[in-house]
mmCIF file of the N, C-alpha and C atoms, coordinates in Angstrom:
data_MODEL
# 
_entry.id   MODEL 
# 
loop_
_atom_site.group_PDB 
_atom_site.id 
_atom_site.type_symbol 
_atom_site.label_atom_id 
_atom_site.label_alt_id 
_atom_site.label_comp_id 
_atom_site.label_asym_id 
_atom_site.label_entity_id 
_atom_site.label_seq_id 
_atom_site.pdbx_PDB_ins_code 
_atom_site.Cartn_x 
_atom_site.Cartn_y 
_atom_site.Cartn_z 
_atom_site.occupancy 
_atom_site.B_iso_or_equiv 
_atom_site.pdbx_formal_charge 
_atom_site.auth_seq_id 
_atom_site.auth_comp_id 
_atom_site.auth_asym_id 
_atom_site.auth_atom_id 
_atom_site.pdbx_PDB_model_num 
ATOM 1   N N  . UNK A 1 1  ? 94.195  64.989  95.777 1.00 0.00 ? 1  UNK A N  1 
ATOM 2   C CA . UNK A 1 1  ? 94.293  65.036  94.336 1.00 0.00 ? 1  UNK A CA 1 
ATOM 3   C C  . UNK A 1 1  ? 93.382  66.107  93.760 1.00 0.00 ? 1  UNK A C  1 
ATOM 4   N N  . UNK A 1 2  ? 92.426  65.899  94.177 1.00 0.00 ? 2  UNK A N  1 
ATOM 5   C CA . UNK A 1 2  ? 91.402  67.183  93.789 1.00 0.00 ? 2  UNK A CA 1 
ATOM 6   C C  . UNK A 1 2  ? 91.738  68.630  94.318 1.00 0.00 ? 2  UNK A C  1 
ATOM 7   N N  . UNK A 1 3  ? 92.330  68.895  95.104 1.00 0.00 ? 3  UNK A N  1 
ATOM 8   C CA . UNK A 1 3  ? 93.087  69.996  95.757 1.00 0.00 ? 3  UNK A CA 1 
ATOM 9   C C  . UNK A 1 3  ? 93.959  70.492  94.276 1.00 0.00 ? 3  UNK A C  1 
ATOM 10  N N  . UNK A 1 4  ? 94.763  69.759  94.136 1.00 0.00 ? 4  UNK A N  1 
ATOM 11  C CA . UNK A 1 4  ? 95.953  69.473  93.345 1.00 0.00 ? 4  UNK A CA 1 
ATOM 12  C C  . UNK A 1 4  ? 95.257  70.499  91.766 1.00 0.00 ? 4  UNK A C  1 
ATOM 13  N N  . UNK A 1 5  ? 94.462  69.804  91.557 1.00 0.00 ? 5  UNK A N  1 
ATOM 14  C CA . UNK A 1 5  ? 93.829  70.249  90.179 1.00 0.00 ? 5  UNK A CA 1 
ATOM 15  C C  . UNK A 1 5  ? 92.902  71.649  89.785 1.00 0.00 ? 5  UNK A C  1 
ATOM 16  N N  . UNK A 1 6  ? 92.431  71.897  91.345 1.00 0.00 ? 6  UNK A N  1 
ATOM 17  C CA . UNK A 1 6  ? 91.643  73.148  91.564 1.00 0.00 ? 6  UNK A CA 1 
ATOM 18  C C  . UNK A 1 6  ? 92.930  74.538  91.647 1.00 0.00 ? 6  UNK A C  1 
ATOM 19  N N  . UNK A 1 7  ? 93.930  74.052  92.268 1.00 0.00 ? 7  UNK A N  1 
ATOM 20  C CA . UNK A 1 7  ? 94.828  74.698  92.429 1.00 0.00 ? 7  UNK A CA 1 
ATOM 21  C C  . UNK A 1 7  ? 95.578  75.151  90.659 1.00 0.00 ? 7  UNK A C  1 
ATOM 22  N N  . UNK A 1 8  ? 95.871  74.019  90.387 1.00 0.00 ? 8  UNK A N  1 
ATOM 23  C CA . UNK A 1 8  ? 96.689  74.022  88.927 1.00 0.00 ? 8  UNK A CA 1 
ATOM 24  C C  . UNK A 1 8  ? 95.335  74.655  88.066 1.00 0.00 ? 8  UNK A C  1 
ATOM 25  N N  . UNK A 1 9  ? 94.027  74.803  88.096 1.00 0.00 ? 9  UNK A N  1 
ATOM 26  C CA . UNK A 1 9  ? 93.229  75.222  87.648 1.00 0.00 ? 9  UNK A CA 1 
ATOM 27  C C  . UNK A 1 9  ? 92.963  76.617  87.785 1.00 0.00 ? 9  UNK A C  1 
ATOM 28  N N  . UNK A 1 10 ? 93.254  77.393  88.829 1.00 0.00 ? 10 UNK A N  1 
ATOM 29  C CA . UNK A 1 10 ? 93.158  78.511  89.469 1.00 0.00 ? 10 UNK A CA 1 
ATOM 30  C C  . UNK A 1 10 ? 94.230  79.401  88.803 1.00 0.00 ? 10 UNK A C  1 
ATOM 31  N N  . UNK A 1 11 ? 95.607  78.639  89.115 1.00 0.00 ? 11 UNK A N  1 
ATOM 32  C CA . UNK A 1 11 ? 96.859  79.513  88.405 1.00 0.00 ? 11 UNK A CA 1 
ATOM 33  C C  . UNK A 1 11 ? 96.703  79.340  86.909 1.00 0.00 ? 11 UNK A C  1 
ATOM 34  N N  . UNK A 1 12 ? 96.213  78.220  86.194 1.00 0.00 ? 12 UNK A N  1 
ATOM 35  C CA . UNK A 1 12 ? 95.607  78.947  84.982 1.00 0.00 ? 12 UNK A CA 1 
ATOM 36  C C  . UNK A 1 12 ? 94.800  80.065  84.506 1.00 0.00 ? 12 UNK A C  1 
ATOM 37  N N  . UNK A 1 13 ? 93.743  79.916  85.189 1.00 0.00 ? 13 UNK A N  1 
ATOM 38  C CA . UNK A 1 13 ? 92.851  81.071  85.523 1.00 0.00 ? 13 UNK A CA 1 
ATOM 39  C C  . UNK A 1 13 ? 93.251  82.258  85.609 1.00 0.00 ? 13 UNK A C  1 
ATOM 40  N N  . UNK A 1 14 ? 94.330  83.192  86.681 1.00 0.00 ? 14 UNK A N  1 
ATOM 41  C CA . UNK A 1 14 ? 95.237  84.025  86.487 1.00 0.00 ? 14 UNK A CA 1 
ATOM 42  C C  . UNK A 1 14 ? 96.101  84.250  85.493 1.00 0.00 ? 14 UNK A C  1 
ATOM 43  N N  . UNK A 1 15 ? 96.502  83.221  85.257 1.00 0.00 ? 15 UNK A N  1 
ATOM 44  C CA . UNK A 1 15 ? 97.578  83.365  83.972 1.00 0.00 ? 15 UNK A CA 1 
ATOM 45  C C  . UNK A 1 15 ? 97.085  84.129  82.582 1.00 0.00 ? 15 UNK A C  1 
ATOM 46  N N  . UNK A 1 16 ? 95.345  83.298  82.756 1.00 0.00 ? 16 UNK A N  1 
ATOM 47  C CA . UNK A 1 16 ? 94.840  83.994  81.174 1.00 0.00 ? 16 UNK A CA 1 
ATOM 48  C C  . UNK A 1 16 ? 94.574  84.925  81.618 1.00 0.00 ? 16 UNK A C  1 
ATOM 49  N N  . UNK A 1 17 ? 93.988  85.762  82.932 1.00 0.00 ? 17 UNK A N  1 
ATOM 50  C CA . UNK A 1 17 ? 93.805  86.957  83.185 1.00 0.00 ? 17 UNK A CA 1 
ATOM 51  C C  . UNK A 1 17 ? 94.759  87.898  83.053 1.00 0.00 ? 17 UNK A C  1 
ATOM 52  N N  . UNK A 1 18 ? 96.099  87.724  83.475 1.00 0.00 ? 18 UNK A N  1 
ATOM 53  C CA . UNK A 1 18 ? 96.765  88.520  83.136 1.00 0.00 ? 18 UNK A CA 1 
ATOM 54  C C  . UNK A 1 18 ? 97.877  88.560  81.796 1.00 0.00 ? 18 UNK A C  1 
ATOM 55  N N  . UNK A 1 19 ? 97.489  87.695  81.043 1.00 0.00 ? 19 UNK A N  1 
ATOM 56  C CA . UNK A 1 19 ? 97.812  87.402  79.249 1.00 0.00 ? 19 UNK A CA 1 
ATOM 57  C C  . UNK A 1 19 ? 96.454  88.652  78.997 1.00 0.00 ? 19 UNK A C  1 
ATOM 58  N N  . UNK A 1 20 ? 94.962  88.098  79.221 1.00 0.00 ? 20 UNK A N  1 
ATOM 59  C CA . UNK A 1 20 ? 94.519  89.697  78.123 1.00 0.00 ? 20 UNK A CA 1 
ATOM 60  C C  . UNK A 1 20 ? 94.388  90.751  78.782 1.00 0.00 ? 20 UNK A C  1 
ATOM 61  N N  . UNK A 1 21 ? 94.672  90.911  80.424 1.00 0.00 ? 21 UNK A N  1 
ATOM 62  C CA . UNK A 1 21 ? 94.922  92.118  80.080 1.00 0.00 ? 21 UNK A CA 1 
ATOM 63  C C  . UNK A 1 21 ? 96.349  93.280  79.575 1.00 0.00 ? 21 UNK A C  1 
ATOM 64  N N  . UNK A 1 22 ? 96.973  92.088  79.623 1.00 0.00 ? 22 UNK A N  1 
ATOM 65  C CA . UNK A 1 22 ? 98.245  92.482  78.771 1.00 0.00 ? 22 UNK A CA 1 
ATOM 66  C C  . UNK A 1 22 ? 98.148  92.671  77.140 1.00 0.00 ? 22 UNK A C  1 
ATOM 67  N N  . UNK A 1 23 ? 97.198  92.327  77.045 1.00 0.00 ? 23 UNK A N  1 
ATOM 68  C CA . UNK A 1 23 ? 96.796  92.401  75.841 1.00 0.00 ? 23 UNK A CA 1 
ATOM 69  C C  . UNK A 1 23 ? 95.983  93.987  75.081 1.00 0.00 ? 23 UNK A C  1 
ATOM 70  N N  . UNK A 1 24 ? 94.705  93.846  76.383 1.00 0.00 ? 24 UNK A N  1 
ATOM 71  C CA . UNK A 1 24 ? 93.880  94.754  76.229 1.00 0.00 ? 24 UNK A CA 1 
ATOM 72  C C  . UNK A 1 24 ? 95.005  96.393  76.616 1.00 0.00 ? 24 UNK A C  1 
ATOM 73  N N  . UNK A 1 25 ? 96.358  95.871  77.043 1.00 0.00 ? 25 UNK A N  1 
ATOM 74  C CA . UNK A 1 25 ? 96.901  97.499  77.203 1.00 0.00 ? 25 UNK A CA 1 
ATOM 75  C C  . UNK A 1 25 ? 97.755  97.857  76.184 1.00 0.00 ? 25 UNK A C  1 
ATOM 76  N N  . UNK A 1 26 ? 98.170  96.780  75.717 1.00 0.00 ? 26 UNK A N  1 
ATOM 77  C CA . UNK A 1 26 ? 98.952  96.872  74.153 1.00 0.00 ? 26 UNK A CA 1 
ATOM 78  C C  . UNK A 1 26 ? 97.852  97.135  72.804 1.00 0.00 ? 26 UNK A C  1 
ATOM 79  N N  . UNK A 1 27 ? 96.695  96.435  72.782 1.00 0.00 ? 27 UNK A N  1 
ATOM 80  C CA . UNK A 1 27 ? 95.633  97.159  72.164 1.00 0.00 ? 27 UNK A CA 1 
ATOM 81  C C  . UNK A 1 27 ? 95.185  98.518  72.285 1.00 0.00 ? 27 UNK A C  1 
ATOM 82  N N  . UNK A 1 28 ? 95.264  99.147  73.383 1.00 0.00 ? 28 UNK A N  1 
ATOM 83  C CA . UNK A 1 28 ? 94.577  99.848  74.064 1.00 0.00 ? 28 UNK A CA 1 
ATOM 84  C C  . UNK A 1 28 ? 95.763  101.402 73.318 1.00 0.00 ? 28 UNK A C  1 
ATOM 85  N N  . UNK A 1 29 ? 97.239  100.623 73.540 1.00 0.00 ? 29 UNK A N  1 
ATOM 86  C CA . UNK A 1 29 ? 98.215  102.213 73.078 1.00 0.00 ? 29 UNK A CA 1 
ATOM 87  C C  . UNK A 1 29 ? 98.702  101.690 72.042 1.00 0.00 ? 29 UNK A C  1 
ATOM 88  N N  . UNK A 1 30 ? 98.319  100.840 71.204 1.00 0.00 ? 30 UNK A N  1 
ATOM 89  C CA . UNK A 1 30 ? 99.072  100.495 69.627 1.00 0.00 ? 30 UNK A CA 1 
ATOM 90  C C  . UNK A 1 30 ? 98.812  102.116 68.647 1.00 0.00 ? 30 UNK A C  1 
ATOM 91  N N  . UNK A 1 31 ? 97.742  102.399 69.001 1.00 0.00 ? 31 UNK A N  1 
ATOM 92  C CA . UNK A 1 31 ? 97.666  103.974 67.935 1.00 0.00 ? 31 UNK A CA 1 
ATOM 93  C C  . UNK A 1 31 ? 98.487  105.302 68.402 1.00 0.00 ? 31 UNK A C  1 
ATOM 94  N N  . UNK A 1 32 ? 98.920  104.932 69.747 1.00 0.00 ? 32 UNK A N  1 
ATOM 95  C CA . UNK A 1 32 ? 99.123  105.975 70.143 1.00 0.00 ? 32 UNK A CA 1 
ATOM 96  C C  . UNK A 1 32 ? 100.902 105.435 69.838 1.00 0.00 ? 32 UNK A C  1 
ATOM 97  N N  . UNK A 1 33 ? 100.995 104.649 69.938 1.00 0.00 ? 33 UNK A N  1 
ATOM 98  C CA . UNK A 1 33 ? 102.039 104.345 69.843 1.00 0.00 ? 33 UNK A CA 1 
ATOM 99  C C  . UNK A 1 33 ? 102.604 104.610 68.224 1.00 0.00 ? 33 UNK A C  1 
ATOM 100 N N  . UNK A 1 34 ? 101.651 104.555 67.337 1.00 0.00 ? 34 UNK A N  1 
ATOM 101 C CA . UNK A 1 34 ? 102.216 104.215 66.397 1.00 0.00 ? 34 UNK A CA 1 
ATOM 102 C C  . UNK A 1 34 ? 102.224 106.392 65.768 1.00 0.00 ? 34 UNK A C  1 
ATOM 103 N N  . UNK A 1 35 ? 101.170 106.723 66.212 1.00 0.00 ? 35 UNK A N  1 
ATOM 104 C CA . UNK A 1 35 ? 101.214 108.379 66.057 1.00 0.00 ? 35 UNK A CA 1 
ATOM 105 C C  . UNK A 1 35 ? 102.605 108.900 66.742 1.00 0.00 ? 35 UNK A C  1 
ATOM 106 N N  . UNK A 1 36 ? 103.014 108.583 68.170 1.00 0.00 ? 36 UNK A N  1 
ATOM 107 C CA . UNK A 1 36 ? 104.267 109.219 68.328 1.00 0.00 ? 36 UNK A CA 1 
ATOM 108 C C  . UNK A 1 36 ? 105.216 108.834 67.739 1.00 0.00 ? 36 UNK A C  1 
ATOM 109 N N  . UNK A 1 37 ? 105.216 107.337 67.154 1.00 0.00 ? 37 UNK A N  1 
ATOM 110 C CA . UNK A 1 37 ? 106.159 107.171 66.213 1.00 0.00 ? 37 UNK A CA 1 
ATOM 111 C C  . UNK A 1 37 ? 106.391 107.552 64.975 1.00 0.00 ? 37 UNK A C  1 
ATOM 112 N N  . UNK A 1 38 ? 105.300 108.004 64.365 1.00 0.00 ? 38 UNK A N  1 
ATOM 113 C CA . UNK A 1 38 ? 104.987 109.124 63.469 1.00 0.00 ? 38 UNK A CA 1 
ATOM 114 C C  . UNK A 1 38 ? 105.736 110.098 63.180 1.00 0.00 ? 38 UNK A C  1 
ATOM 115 N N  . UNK A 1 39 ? 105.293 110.788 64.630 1.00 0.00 ? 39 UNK A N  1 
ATOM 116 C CA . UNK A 1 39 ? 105.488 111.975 64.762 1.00 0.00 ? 39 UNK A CA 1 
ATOM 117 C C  . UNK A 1 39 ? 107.373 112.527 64.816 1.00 0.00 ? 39 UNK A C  1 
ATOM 118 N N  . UNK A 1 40 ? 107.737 111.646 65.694 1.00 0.00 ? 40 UNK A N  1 
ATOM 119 C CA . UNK A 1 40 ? 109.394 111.746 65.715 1.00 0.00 ? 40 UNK A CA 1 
ATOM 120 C C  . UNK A 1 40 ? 110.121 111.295 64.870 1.00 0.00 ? 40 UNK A C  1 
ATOM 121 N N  . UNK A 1 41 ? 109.465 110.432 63.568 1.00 0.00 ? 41 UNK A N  1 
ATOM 122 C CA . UNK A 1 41 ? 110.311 110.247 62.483 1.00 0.00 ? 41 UNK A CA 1 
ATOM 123 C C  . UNK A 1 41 ? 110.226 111.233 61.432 1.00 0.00 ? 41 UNK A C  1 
ATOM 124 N N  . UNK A 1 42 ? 108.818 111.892 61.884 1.00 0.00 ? 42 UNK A N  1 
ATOM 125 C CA . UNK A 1 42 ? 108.739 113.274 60.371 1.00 0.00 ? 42 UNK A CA 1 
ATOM 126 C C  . UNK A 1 42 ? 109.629 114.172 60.681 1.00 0.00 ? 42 UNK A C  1 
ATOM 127 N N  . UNK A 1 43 ? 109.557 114.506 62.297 1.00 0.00 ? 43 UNK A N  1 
ATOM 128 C CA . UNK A 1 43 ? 110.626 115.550 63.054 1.00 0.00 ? 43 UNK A CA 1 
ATOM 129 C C  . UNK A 1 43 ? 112.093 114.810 62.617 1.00 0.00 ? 43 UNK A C  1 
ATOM 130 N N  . UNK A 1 44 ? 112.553 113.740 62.773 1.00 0.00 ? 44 UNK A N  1 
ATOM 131 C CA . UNK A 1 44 ? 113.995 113.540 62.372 1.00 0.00 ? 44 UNK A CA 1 
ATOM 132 C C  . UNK A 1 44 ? 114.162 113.611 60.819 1.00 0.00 ? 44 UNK A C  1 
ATOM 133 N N  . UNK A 1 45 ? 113.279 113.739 59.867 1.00 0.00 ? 45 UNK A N  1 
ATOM 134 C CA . UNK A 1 45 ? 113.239 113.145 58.743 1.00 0.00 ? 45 UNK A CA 1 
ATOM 135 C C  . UNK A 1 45 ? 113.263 114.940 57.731 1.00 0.00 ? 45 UNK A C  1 
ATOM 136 N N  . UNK A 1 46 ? 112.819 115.822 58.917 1.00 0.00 ? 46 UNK A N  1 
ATOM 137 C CA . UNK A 1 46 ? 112.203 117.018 58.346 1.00 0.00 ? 46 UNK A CA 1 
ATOM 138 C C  . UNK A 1 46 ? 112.845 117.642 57.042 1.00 0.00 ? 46 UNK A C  1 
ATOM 139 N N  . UNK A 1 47 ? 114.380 117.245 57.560 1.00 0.00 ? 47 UNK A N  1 
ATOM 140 C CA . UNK A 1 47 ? 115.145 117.737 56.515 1.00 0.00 ? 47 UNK A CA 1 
ATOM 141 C C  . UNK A 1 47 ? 115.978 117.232 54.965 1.00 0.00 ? 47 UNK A C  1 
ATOM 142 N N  . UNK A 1 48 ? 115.529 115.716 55.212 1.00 0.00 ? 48 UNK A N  1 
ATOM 143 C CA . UNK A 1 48 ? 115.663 114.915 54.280 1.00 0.00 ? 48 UNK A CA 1 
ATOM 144 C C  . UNK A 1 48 ? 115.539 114.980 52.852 1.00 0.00 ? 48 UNK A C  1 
ATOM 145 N N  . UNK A 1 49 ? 115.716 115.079 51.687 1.00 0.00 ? 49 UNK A N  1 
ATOM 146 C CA . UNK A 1 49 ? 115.806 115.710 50.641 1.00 0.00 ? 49 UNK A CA 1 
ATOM 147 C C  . UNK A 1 49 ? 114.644 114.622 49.754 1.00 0.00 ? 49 UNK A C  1 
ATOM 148 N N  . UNK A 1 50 ? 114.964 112.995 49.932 1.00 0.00 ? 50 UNK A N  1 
ATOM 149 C CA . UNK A 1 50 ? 113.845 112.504 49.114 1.00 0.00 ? 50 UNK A CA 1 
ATOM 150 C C  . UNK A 1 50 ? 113.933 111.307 49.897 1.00 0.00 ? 50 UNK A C  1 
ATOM 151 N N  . UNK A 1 51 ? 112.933 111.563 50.724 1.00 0.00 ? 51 UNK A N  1 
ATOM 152 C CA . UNK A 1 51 ? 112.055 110.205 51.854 1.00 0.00 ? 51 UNK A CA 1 
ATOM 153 C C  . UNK A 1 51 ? 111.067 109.066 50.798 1.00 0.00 ? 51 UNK A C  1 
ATOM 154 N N  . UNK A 1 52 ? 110.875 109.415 49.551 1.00 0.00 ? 52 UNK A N  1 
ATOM 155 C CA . UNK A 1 52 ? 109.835 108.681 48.951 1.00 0.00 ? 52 UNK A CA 1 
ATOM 156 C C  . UNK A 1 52 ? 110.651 107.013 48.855 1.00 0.00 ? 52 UNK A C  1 
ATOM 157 N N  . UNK A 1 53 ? 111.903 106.928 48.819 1.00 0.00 ? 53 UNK A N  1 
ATOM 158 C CA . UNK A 1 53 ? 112.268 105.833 48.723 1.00 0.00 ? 53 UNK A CA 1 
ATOM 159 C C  . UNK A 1 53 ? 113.182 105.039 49.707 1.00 0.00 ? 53 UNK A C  1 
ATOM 160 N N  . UNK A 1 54 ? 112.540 103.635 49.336 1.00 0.00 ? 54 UNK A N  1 
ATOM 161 C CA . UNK A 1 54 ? 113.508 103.214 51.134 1.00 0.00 ? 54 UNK A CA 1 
ATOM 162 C C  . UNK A 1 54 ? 115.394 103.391 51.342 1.00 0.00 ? 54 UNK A C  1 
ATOM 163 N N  . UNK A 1 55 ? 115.591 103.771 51.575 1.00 0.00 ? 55 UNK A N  1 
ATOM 164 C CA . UNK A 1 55 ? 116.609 103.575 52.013 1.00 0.00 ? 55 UNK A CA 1 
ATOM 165 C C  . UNK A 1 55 ? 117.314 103.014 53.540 1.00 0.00 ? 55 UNK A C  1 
ATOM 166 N N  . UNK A 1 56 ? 118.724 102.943 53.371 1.00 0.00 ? 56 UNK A N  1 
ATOM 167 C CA . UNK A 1 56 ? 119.136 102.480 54.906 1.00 0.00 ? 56 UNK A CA 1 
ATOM 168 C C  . UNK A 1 56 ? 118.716 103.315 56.011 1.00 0.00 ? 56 UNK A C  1 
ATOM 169 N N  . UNK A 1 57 ? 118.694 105.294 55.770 1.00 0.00 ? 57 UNK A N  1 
ATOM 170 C CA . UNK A 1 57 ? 119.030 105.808 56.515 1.00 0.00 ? 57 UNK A CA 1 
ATOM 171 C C  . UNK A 1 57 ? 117.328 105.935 57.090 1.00 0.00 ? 57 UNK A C  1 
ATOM 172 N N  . UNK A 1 58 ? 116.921 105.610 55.954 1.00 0.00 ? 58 UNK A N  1 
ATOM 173 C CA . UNK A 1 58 ? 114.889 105.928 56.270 1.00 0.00 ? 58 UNK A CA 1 
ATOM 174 C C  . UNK A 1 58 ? 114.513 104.960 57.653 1.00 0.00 ? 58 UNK A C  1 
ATOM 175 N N  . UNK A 1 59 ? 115.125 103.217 57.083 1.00 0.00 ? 59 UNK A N  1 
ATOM 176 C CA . UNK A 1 59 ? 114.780 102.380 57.844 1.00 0.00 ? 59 UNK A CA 1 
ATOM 177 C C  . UNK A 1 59 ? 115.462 102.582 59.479 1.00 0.00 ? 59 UNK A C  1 
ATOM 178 N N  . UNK A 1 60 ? 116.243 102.804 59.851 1.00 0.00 ? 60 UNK A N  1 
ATOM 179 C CA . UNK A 1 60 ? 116.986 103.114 60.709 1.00 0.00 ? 60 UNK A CA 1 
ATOM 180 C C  . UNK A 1 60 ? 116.584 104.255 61.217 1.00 0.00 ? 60 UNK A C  1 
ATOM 181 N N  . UNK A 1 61 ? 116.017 105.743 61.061 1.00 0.00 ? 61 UNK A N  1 
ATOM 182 C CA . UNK A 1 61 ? 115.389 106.809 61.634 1.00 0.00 ? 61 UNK A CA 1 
ATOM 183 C C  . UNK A 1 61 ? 113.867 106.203 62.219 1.00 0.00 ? 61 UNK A C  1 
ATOM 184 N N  . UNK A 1 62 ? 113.018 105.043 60.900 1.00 0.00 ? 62 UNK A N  1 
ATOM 185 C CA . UNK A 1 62 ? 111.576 104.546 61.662 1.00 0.00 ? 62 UNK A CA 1 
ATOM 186 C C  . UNK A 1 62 ? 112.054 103.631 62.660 1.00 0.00 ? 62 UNK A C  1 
ATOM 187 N N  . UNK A 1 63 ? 112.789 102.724 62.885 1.00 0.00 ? 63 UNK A N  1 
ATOM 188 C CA . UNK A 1 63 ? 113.460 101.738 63.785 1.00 0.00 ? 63 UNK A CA 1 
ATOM 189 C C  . UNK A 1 63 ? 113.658 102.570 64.980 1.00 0.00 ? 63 UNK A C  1 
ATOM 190 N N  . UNK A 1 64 ? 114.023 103.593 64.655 1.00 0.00 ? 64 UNK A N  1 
ATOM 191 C CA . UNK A 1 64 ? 114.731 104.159 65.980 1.00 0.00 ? 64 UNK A CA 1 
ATOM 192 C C  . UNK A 1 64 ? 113.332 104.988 66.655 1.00 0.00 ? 64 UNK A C  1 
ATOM 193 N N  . UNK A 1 65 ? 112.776 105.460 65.893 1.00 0.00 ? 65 UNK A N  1 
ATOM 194 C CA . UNK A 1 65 ? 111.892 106.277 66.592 1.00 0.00 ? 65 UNK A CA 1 
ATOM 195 C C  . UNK A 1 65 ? 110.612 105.605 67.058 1.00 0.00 ? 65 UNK A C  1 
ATOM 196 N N  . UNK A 1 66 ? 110.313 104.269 66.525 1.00 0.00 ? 66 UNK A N  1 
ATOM 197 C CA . UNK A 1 66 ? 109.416 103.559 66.928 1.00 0.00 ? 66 UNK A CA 1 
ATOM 198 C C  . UNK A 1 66 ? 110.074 102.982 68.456 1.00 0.00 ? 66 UNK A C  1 
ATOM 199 N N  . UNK A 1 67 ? 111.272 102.483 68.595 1.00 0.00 ? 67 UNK A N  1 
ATOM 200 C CA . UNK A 1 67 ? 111.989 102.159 70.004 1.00 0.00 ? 67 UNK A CA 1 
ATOM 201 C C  . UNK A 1 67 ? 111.645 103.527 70.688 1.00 0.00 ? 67 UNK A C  1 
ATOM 202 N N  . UNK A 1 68 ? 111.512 104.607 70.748 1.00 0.00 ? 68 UNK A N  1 
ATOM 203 C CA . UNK A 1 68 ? 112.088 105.713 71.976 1.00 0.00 ? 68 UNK A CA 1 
ATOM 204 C C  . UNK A 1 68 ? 110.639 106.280 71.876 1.00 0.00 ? 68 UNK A C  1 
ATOM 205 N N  . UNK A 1 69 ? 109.366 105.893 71.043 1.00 0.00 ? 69 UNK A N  1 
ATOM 206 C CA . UNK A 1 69 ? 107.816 105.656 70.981 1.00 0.00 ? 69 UNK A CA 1 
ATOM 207 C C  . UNK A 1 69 ? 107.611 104.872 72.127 1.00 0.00 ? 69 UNK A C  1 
ATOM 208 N N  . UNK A 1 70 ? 108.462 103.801 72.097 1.00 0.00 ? 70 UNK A N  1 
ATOM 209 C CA . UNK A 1 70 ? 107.660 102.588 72.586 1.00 0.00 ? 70 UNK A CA 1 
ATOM 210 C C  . UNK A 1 70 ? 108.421 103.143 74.434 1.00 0.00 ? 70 UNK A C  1 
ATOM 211 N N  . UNK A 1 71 ? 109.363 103.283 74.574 1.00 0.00 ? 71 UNK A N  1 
ATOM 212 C CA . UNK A 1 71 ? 110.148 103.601 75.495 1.00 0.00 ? 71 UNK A CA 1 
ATOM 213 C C  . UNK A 1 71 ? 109.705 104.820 76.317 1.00 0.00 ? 71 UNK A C  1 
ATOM 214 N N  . UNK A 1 72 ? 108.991 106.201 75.561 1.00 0.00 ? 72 UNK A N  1 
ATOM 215 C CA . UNK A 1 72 ? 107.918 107.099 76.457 1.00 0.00 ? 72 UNK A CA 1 
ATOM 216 C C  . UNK A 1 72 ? 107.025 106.606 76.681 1.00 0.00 ? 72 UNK A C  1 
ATOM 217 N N  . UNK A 1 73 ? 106.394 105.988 75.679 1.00 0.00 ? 73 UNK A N  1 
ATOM 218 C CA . UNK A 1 73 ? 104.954 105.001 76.175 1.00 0.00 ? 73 UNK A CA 1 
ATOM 219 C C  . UNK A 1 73 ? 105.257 104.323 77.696 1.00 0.00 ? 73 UNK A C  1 
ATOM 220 N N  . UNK A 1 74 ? 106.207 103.275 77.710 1.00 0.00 ? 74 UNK A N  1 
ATOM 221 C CA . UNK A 1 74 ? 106.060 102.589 78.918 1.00 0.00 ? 74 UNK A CA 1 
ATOM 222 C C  . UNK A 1 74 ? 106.823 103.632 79.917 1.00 0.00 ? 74 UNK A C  1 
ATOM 223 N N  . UNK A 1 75 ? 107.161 104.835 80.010 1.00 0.00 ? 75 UNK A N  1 
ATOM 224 C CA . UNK A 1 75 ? 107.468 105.538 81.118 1.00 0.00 ? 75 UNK A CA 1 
ATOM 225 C C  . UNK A 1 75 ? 105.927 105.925 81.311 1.00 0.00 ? 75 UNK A C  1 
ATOM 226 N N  . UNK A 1 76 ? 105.078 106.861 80.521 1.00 0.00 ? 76 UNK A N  1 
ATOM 227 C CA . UNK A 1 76 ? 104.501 106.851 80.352 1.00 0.00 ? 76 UNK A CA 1 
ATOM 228 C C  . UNK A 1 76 ? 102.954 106.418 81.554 1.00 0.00 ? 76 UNK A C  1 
ATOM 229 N N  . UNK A 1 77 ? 102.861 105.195 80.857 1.00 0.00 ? 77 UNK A N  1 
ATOM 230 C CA . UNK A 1 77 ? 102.357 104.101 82.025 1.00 0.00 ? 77 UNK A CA 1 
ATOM 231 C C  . UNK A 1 77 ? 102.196 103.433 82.933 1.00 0.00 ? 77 UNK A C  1 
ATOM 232 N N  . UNK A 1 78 ? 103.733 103.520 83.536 1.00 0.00 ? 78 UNK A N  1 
ATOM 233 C CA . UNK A 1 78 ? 103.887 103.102 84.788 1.00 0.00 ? 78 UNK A CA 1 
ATOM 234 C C  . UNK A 1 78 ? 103.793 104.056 85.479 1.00 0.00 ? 78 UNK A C  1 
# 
């Protein structure tokens, strides 16, 4: 029984270890993440006539460029 609990205690143990450091790597590229996403929506956006207000096509260029942000990031990293 005590086996039992050291064990189920242990794979907890791992579990939170690898929860923060899953954490600490999503902390770690949230800015960077959020600058290339930045960056490829001003580049798609360059030619846009009036970005000051939301529109469909605004939301849908940040949507998209935050996905293919997030998508070099994890090539990126591995």
């Amino acid at each position: 029984m005590g086996e039992m609990r050291r064990a189920v205690a242990r794979e907890e143990q791992e579990r939170a270890k690898t929860m923060e450091e899953e954490k600490r790597k999503t902390d770690r590229f949230a800015s960077t993440l959020v600058i290339a996403a930045s960056i490829i929506a001003a580049v798609r956006l360059a030619r846009e006539q009036n970005i000051s207000r939301p529109s469909p096509r605004l939301t849908s260029v940040i949507t998209d460029s935050i996905g293919l942000a997030k998508m070099i990031l994890e090539k990126i990293v591995r």
